[in-house]
C-alpha positions as CSV (number, residue, x, y, z in Angstrom):
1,X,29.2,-20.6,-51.1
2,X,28.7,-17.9,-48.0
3,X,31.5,-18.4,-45.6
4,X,32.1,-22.2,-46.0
5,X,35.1,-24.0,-47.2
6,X,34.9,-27.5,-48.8
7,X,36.1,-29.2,-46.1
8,X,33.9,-27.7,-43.9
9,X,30.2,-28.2,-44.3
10,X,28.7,-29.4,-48.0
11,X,27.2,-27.1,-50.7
12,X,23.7,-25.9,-50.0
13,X,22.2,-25.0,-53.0
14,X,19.6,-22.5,-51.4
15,X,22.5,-20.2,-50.3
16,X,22.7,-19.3,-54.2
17,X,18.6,-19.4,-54.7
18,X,15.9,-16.5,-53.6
19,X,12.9,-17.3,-51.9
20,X,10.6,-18.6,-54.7
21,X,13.2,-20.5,-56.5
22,X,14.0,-22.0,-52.8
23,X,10.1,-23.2,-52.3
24,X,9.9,-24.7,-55.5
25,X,13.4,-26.8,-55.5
26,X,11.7,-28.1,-52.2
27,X,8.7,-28.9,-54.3
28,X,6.4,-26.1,-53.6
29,X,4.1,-23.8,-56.2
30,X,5.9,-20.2,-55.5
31,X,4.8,-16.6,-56.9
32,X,6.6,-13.1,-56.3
33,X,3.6,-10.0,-56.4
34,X,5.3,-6.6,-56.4
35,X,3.7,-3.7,-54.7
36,X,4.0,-0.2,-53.8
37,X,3.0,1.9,-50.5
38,X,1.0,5.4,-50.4
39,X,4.9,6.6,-49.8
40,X,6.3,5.1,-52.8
41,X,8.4,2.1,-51.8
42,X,7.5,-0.4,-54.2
43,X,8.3,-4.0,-52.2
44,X,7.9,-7.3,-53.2
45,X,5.8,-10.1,-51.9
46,X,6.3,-14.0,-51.9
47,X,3.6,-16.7,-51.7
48,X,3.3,-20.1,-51.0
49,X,0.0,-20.7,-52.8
50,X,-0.4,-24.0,-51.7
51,X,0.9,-27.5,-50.5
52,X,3.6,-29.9,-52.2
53,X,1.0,-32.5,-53.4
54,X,-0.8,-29.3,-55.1
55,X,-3.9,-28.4,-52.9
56,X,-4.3,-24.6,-52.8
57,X,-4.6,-23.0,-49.3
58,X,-7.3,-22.0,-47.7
59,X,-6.8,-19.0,-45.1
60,X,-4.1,-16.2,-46.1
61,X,-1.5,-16.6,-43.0
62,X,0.9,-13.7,-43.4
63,X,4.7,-14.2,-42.4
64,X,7.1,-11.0,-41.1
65,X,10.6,-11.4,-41.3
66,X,12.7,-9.4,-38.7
67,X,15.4,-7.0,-38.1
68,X,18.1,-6.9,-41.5
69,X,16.9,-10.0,-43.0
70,X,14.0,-11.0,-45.3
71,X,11.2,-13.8,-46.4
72,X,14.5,-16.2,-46.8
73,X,14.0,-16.8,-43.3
74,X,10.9,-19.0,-43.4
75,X,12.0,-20.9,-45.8
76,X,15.5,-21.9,-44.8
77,X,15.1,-24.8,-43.1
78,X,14.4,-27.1,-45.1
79,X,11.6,-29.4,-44.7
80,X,11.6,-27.4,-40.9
81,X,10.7,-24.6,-42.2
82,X,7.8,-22.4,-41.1
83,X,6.4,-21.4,-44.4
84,X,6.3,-25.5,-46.0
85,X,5.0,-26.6,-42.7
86,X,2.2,-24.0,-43.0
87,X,1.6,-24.6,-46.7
88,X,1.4,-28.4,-46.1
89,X,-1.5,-27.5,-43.1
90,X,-3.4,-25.9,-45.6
91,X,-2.8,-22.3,-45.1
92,X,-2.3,-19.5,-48.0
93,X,0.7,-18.4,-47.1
94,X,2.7,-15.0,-47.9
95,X,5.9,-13.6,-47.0
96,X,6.5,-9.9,-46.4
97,X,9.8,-7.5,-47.3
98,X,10.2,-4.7,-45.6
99,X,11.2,-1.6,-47.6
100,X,15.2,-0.8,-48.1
101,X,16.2,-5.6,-48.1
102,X,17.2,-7.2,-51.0
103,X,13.7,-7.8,-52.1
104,X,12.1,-4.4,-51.7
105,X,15.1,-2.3,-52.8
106,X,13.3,-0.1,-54.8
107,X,10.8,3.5,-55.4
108,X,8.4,5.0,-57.5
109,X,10.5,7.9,-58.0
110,X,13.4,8.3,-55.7
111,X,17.2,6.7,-56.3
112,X,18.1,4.0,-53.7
113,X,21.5,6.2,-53.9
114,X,19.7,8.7,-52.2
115,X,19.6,9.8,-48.3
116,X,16.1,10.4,-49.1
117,X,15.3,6.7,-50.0
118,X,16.4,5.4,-46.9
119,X,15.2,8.2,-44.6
120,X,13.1,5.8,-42.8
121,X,12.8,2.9,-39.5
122,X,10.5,0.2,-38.5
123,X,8.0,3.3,-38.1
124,X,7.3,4.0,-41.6
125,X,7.0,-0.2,-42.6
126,X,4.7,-0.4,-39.8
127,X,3.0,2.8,-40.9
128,X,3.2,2.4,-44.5
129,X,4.5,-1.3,-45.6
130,X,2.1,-3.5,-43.6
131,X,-0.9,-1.6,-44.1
132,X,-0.1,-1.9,-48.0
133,X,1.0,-5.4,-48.1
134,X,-2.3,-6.8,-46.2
135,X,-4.4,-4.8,-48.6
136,X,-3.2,-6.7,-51.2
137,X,-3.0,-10.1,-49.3
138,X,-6.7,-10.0,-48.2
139,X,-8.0,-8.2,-52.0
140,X,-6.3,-11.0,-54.3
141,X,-7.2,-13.8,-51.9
142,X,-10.8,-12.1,-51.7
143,X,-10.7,-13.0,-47.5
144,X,-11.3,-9.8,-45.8
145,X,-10.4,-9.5,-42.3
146,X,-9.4,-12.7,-42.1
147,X,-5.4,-13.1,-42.1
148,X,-3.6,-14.1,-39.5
149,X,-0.1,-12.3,-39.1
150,X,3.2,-14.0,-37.9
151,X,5.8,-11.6,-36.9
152,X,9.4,-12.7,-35.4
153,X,11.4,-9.9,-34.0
154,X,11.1,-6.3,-35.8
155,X,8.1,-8.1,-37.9
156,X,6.2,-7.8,-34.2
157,X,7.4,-4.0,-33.9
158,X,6.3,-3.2,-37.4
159,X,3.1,-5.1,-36.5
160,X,2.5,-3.0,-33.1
161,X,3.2,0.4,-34.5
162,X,0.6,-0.8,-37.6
163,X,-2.5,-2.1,-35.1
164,X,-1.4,0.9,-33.0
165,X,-1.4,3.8,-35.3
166,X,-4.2,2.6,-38.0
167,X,-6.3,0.4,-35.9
168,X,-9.3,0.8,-38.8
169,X,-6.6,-1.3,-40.8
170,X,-5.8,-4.0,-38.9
171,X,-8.8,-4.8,-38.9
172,X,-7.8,-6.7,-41.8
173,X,-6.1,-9.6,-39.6
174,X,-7.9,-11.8,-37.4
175,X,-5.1,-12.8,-35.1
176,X,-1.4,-12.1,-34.4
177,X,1.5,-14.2,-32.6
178,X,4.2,-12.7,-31.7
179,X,8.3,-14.6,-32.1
180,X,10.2,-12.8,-29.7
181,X,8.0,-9.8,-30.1
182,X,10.6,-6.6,-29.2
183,X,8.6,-3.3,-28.3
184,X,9.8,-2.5,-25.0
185,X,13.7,-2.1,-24.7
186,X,14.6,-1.7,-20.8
187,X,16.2,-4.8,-20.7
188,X,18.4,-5.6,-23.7
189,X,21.7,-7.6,-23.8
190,X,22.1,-7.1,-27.5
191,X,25.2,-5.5,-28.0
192,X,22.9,-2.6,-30.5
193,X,22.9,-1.3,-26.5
194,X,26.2,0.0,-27.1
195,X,24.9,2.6,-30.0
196,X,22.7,4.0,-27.7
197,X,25.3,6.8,-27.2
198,X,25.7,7.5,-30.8
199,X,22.1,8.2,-31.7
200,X,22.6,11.9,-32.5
201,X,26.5,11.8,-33.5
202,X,25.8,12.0,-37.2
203,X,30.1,12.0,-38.1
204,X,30.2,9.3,-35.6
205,X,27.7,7.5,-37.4
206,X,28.5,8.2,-41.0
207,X,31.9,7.2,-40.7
208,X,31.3,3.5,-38.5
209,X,27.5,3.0,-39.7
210,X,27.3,4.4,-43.1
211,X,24.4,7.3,-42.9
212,X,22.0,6.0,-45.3
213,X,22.2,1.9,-46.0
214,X,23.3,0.1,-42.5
215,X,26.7,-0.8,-43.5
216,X,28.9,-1.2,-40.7
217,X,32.2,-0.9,-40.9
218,X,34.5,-3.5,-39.9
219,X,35.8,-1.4,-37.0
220,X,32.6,-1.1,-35.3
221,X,31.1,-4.4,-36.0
222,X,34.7,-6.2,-34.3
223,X,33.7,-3.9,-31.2
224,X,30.0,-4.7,-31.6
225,X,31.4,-8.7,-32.1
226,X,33.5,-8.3,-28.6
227,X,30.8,-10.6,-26.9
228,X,30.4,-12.8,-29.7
229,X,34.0,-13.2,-29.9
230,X,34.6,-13.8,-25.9
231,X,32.3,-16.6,-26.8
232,X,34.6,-18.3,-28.6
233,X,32.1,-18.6,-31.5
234,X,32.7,-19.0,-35.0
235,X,34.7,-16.2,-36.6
236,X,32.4,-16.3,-39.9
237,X,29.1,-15.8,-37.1
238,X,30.7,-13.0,-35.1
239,X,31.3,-11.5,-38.3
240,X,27.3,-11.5,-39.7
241,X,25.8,-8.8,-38.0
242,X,22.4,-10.5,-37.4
243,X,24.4,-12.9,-35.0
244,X,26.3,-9.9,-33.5
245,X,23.0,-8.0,-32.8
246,X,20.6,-11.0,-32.2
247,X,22.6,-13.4,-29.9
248,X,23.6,-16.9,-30.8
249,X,23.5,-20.1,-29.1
250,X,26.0,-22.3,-30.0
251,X,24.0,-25.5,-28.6
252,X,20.9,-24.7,-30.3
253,X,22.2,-23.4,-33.8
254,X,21.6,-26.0,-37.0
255,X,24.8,-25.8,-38.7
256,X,23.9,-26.9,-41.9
257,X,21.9,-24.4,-42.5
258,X,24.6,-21.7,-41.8
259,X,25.4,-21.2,-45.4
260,X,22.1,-20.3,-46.4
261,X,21.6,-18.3,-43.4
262,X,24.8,-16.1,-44.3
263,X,23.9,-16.2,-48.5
264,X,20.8,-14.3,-47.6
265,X,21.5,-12.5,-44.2
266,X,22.2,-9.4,-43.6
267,X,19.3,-8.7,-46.3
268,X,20.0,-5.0,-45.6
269,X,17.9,-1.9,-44.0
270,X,18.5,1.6,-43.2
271,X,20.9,2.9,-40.6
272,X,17.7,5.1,-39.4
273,X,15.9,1.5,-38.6
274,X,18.8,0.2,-36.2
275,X,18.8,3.8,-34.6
276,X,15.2,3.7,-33.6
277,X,16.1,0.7,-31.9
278,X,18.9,2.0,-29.7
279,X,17.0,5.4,-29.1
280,X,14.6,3.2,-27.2
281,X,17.0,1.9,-25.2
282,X,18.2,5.6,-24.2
283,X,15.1,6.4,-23.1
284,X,14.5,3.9,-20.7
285,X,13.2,1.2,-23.5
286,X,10.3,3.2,-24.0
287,X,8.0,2.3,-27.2
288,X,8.2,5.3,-28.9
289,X,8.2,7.0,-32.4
290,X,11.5,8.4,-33.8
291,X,13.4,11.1,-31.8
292,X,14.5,14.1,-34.0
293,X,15.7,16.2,-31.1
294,X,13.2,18.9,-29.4
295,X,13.2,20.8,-32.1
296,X,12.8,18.0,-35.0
297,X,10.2,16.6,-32.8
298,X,8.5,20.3,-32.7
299,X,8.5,20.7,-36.3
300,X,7.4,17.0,-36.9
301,X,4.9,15.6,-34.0
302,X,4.4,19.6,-32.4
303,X,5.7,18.2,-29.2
304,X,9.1,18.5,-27.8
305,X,9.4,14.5,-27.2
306,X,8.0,11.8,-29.8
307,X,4.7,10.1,-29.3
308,X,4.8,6.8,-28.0
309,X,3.0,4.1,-29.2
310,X,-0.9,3.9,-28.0
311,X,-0.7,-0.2,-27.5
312,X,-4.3,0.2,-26.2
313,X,-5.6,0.8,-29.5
314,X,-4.7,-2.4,-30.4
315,X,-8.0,-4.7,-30.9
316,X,-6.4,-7.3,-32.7
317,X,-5.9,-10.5,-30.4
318,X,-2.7,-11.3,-29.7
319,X,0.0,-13.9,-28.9
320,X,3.6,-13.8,-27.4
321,X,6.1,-16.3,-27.7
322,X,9.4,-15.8,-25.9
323,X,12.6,-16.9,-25.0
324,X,14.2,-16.6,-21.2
325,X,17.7,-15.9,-23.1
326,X,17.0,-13.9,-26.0
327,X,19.1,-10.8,-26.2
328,X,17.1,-8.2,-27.9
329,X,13.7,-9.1,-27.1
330,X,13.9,-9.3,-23.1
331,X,11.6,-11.4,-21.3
332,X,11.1,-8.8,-18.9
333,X,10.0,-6.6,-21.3
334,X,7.8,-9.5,-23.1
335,X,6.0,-9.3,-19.6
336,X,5.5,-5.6,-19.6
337,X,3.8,-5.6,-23.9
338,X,1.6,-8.6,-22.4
339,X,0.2,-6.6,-19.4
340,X,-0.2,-3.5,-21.9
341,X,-1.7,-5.3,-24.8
342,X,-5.7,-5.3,-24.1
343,X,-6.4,-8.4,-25.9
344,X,-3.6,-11.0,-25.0
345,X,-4.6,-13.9,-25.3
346,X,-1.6,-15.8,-24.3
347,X,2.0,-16.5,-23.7
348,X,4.1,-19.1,-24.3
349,X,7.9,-19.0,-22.6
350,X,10.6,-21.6,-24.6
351,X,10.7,-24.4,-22.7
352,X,14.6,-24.0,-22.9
353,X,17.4,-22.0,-21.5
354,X,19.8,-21.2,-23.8
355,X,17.3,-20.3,-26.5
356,X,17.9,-17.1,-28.3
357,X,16.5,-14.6,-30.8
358,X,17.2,-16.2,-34.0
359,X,16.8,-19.8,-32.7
360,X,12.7,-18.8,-33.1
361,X,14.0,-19.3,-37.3
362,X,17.2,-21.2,-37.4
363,X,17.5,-23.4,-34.4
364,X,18.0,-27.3,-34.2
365,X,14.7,-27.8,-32.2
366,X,12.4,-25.3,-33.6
367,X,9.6,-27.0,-34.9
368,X,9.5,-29.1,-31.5
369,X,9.4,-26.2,-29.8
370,X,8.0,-23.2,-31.5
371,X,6.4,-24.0,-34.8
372,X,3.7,-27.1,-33.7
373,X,2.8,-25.2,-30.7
374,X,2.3,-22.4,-32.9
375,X,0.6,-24.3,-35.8
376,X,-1.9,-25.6,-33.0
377,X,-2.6,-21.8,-31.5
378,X,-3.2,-20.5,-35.1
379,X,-5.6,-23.4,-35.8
380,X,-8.1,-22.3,-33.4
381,X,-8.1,-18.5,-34.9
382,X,-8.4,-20.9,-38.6
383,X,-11.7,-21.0,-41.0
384,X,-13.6,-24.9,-40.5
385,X,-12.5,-25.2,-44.8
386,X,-9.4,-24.7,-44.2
387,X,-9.1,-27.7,-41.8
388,X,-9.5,-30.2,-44.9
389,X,-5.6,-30.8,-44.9
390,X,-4.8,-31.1,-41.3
């Protein structure tokens, strides 16, 4: 299944599975809750209710998958993976999908065949999405303000743009760490640099990006691959576009898991959400809202230029996990957010070189490296009751 001959690495049965039905072949209790925003986007949520011997959780932890993939990615690792490990330290925990994947692919009343439908970037999940999907977490679990929120990659730029622009909201979560949070964009390698040009070029982008649904061409993702493929990386990586946009580290990558990675990744977004990201890094990586031109930006902010994001309105206490190597979140940048977030409360570099962006969810040493440091920084921000299964 995916990209794998027989010869080459065994079936995976969670390449073919979706979330749920991939928590309970590993022995976990699994629910989907569907949802819809104040815009209409009706998304789904998963949850991991509990632990594998059947003790429900205690604290709602919320989990925010990144940039074209979906809640697959904490549970893809097998017994590694971020959402069991979490359920089996008693934690409540749920799994977002952000408008426009696989999961969330749907409206109140607009066709997903319409440029209307996916008229939107990480601005209107952060806006609209998270502010929806917490509601719900913290009403049906009955534990108000008291979530704590996991973001890797766009789930930390959904999550900035939500604290930022409806602080009375986030509220609603008690504490926030970052995996390879991306906000600033001065100093990316990701090859997304190389759209950058392109932002305004709508024939340019219709005919290589496809206008509404991000569907590269093959064209432009062998010239986005050119790194990938200097490499000398695996043809079937350089041709997933997470890889091509996120980095890949040969070393680090767990192998087995690469069917199931490339059965559920890309998960899909809009073409509108990868743009926002390379407008940033035209303008000098600023943290910014979407760029319609000066005279868009007239009719929709009243300013010639977009607003940029307020970080200092952020209350919620925050904290950043990076890698020296990652490509698209830059630990330069990483820096910058941490001096401009008002309640940091810590950072924590990979102890590790070659680590890149999606190593924080699919490498070889991640629960050494990321997930039990993390497990023990979230347990101080965790209620005393839900300490019983530790």
């Amino acid at each position: 299944t995916g990209n794998c001959d027989s010869n080459d690495c065994e079936y995976n049965p969670d390449a073919d599975l979706n979330t749920p039905q991939i928590a309970r072949r590993h022995g976990y209790p699994a629910e989907s809750h569907t949802i819809s925003t104040e815009d209409g986007y009706i998304l789904t949520l998963h949850r991991i209710p509990g632990s594998k011997d059947g003790k429900r959780g205690g604290q709602p932890i919320f989990l925010q998958h990144g940039l074209l993939s979906s809640s697959t990615d904490w549970v893809v690792s097998a017994n590694g993976s971020l959402a069991f490990m979490l359920a089996d330290s008693g934690y409540d925990v749920w799994m977002g999908n952000a408008r426009g994947n696989t999961y969330s692919k749907a409206h109140t009343n607009l066709s997903i065949h319409s440029a209307q439908y996916w008229n939107f970037s990480w601005h209107e999940m952060g806006y609209y999405d998270l502010p929806a999907s917490l509601y719900y977490v913290s009403n049906t679990t009955g534990k108000l303000g008291e979530i704590i929120y996991v973001g890797h990659s766009m789930g930390t730029t959904m999550f900035f743009v939500f604290a930022s622009t409806r602080p009375q909201d986030a509220k609603n979560v008690k504490f926030m760490a970052a995996l390879a949070p991306v906000a600033y964009m001065t100093h990316v390698k990701s090859p997304i640099r190389y759209l950058s040009p392109f932002t305004y070029d709508f024939e340019w982008l219709s005919k290589y990006l496809g206008l509404n649904q991000f569907l590269p061409n093959n064209k432009v993702l062998k010239f986005l691959a050119y790194d990938c493929e200097l490499l000398k990386i695996d043809k079937t990586i350089c041709e997933d576009i997470i890889f091509v946009l996120c980095g890949f580290d040969k070393a680090e990558f767990n192998e087995k898991i690469l069917p199931v990675v490339l059965g559920h990744d890309p998960a899909g977004t809009s073409t509108k959400t990868v743009l926002h990201y390379a407008q940033e890094i035209k303008y000098d990586g600023k943290f910014q809202q979407y760029d319609y031109g000066p005279e868009g930006n007239r009719i929709k902010y009243g300013t010639l230029k977009p607003p940029q994001y307020k970080l200092v309105n952020i209350k919620v206490k925050t904290y950043l996990m990076y890698a020296v190597n990652d490509w698209l979140a830059s630990y330069i940048d990483v820096i910058r957010l941490s001096q401009n977030l008002t309640n940091n409360v810590g950072m924590y570099q990979v102890p590790m070189d070659a680590f890149n962006h999606v190593d924080f969810l699919f490498g070889k040493d991640v629960v050494r490296l990321i997930y039990k440091p993390l497990i023990k920084v979230i347990q101080n921000y965790t209620e005393e009751e839900s300490f019983n299964l530790i």
